[in-house]
C-alpha positions as CSV (number, residue, x, y, z in Angstrom):
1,X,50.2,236.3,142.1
2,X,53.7,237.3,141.9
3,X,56.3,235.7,140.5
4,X,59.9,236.9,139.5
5,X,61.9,234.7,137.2
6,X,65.5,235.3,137.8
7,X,68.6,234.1,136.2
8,X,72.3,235.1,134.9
9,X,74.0,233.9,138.2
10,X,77.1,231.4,137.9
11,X,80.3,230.8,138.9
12,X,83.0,233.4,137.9
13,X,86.7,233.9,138.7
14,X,87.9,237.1,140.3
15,X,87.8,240.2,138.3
16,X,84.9,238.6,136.1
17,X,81.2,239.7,135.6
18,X,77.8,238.7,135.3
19,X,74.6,240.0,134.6
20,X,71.7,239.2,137.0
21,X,68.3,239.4,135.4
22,X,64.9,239.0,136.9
23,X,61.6,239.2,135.7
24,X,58.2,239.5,137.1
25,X,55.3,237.7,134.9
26,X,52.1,238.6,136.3
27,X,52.4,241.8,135.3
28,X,52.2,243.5,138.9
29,X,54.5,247.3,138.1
30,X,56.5,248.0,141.3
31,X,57.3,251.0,142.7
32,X,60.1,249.8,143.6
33,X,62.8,246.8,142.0
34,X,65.9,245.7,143.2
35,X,68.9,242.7,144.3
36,X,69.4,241.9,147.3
37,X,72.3,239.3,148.4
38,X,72.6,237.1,151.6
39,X,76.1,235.4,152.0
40,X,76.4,232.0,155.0
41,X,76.4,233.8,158.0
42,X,75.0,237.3,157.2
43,X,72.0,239.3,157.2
44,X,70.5,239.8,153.6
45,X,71.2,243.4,152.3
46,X,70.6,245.9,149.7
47,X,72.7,245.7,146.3
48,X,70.9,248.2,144.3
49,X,67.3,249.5,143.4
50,X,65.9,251.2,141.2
51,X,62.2,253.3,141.3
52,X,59.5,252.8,138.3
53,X,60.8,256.1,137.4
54,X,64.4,255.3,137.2
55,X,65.8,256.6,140.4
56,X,68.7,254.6,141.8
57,X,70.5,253.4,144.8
58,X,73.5,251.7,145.8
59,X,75.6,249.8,148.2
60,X,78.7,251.8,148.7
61,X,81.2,248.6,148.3
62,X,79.3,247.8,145.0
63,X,78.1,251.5,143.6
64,X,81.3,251.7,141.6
65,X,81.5,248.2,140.2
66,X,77.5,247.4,139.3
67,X,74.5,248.7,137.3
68,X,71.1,248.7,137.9
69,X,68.5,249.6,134.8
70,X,64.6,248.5,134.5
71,X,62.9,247.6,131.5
72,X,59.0,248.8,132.9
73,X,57.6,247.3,129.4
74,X,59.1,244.3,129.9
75,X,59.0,244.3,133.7
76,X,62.3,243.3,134.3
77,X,65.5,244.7,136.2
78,X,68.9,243.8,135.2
79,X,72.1,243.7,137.6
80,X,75.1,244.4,135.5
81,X,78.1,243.3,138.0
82,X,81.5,244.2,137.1
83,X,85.1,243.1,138.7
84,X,83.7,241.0,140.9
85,X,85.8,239.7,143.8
86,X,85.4,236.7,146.0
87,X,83.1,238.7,149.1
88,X,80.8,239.2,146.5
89,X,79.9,235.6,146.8
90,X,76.1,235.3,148.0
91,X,72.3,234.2,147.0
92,X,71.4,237.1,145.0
93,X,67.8,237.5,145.8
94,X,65.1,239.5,143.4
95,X,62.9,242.2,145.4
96,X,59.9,244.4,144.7
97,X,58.5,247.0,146.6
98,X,54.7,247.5,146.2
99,X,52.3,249.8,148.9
100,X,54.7,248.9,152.2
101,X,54.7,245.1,150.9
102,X,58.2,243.4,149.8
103,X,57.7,240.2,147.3
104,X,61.2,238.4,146.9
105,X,62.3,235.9,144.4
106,X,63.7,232.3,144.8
107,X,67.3,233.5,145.0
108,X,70.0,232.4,142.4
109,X,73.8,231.4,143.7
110,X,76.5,233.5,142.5
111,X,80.0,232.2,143.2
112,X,83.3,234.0,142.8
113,X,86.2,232.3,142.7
114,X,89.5,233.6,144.2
């Protein structure tokens, strides 16, 4: 059964960072990792990905300001988020992408203050 522990999110002030980390523990590899993030109000969207074989992708108002790496031995991806400002506020939700299924984690709050 899957099941991604995630953690790192938190309040921060403006210009701060965090580092999103999410785990999965039954040992499924995805094809596919990722962060996605769902603010009041909006549809959930894409932060960044990354493939087992360390291909990335983006969200252009984020691609210059955040990280994505994968740790396949440990089967974890890590969201390293830079300069963060207040629209960055959001549930920061853990996906993985596995034969045309998505699995998606709890969701973790991350706040940024003005």
């Amino acid at each position: 059964q899957v099941q991604f522990v995630e953690s790192g999110g938190g309040l921060v002030q403006a210009g701060g960072s965090l580092t999103l980390s999410c785990t999965e523990t039954s040992g499924i590899v995805f094809r596919l990792m990722g962060w996605y993030r769902q603010a009041p109000g909006n549809k959930r969207e894409l932060v960044a990905s990354i493939s087992n074989e360390g291909n990335t992708n983006y969200e252009d108002s984020v691609k210059d300001r955040v990280t994505i790496s994968r740790d396949n031995a440990k089967n974890t991806v890590i969201l390293e988020m830079h300069s963060l400002k207040p629209e960055d506020t959001a549930v920061y939700y853990c996906h993985g992408a596995l034969w045309g299924y998505d699995y998606w984690g709890q969701g973790i709050q991350v706040t940024v203050s003005p």
